[in-house]
Kinemage of the C-alpha trace (Angstrom):
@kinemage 1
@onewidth
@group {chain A} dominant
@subgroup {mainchain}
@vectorlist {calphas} color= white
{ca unk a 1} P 0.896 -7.349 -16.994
{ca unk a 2} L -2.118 -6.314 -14.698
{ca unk a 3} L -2.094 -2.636 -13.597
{ca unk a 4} L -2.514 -2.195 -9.443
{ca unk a 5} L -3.840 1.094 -8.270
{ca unk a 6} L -2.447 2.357 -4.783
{ca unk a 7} L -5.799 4.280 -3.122
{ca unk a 8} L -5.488 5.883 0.281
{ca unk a 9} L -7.812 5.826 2.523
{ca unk a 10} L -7.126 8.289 5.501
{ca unk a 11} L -9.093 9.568 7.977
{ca unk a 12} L -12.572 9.494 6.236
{ca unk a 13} L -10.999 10.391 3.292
{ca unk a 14} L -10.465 8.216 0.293
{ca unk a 15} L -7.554 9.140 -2.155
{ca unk a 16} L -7.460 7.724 -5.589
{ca unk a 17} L -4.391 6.362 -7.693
{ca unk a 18} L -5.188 7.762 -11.418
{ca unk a 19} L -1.911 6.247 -12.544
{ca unk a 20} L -1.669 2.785 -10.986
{ca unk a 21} L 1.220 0.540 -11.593
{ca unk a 22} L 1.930 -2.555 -13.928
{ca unk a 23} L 2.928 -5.489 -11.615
{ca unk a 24} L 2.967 -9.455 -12.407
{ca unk a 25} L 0.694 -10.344 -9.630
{ca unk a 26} L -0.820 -9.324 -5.845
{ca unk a 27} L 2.245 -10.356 -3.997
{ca unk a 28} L 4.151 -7.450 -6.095
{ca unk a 29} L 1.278 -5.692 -4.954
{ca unk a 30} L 1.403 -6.720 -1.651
{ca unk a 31} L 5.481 -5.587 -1.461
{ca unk a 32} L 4.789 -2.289 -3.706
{ca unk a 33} L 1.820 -1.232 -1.035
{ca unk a 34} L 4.266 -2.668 2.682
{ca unk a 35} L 7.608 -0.883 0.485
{ca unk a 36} L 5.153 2.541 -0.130
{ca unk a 37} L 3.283 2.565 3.854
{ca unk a 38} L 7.573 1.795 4.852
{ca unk a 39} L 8.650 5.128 3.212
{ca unk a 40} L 5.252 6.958 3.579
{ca unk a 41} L 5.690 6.368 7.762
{ca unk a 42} L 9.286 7.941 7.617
{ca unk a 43} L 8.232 11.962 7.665
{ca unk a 44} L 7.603 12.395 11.734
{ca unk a 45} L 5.299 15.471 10.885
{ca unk a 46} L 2.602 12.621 9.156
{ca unk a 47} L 3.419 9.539 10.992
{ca unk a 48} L 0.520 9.624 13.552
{ca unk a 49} L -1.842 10.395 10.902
{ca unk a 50} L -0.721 7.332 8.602
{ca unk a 51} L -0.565 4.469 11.613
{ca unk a 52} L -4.684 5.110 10.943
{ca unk a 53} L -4.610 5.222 7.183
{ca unk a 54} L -4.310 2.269 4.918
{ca unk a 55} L -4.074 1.676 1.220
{ca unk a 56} L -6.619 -0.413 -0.730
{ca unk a 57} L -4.833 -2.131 -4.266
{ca unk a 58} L -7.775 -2.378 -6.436
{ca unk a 59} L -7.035 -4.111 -9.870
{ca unk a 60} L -8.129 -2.743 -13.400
{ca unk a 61} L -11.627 -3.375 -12.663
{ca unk a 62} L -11.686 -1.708 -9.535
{ca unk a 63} L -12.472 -4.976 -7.437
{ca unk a 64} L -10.505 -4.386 -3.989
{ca unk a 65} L -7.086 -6.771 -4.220
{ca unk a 66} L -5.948 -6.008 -0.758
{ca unk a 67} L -5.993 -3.449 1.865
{ca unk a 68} L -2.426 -2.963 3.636
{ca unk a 69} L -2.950 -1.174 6.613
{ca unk a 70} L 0.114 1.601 7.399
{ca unk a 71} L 1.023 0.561 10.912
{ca unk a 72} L 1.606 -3.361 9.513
{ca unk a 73} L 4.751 -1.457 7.658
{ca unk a 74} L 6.098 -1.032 11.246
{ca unk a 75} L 6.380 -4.841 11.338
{ca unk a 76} L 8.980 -7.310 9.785
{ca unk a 77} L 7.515 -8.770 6.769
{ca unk a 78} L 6.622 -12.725 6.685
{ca unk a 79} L 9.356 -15.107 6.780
{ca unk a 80} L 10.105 -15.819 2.756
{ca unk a 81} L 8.664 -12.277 1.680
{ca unk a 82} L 11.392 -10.086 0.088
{ca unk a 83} L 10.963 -6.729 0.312
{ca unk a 84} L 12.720 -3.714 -1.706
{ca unk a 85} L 14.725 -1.148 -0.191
């Protein structure tokens, strides 16, 4: 399985996932980053903060995957996309 790595980029600031994650493809990815932003957006004391920030999925390589801004967590998902909770 290809391993996903969940980088934050926040306020000029760019926050690197050593670890990553083994997913079967970007749509995991895509869920795994909306599912993360979802929970991340939950603390009040960060929540203003995070609506600016956004996390960029790069694969193995490094090449960018997707970027999943936080305040598109605030949103329902796309009609067919199942999301974990």
């Amino acid at each position: 399985m290809p391993r996903y790595f969940f980088n934050t980029r926040i306020e000029g600031d760019f926050i690197k996932d050593e670890g990553g994650a083994e997913l079967r493809d970007p749509e995991q990815a895509w869920e795994v980053a909306r599912d993360t932003a979802h929970a991340m957006l939950q603390d009040p004391a960060t929540q203003t903060t995070l609506l600016a920030a956004s996390l960029v999925v790069t694969d193995e390589a490094g090449e960018v995957v997707l970027e999943f801004p936080f305040a598109e967590a605030l949103t329902p998902p796309p009609e067919g996309i199942k999301t974990v909770h």
